[in-house]
N, C-alpha and C positions, 0 to 999 in steps of 0.2 A: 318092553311090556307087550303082549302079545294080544293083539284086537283078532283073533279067528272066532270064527263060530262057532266053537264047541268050548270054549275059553272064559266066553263071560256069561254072568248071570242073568236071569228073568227071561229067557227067549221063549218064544211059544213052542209046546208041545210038536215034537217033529222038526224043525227048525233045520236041524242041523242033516236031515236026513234030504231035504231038499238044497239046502245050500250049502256052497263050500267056500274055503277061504284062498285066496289068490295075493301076493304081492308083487310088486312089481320096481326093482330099485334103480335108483338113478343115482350119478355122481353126490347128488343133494338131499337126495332123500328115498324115504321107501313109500309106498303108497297101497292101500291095503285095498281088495275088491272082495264085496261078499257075491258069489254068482249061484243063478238057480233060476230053475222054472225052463219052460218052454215058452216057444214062440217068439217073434222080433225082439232084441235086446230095446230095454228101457232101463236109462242113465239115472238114477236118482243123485242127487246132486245134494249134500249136506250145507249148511252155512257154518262160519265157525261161529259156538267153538264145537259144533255137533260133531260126528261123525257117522258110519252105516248102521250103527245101535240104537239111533231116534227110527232110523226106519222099520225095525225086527217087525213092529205089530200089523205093518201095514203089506210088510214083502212076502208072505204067505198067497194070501189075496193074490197081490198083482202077479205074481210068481203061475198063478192058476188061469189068466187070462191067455187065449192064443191068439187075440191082434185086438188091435188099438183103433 
């Protein structure tokens, strides 16, 4: 099943125009990163059973910040 950013539903307007989709596999598993925006990278971190789709509404925003 495919978690990219152009793939699931409800994102905000543009969404996809600022972020992109990245995996990255291991022996165990594959692991998915949605990446975007300028400035210092900031790690958002999901709990389970979340994953980077709880964050869509709020990575626009942070995505627009150039430091912390």
């Amino acid at each position: 099943m495919p978690f990219t950013v152009t793939d699931v539903p409800h994102l905000p307007a543009g969404f996809a125009d600022t972020f992109t989709s990245h995996t990255v596999k291991t022996s165990d598993l594959t692991l998915h990163a949605a990446v975007g925006g300028d400035g210092p990278p900031l790690l958002l971190l999901p709990a389970w059973p979340q994953f980077w789709y709880h964050w869509r509404l709020v990575m626009p925003a942070l995505a627009t910040r150039d430091s912390w």
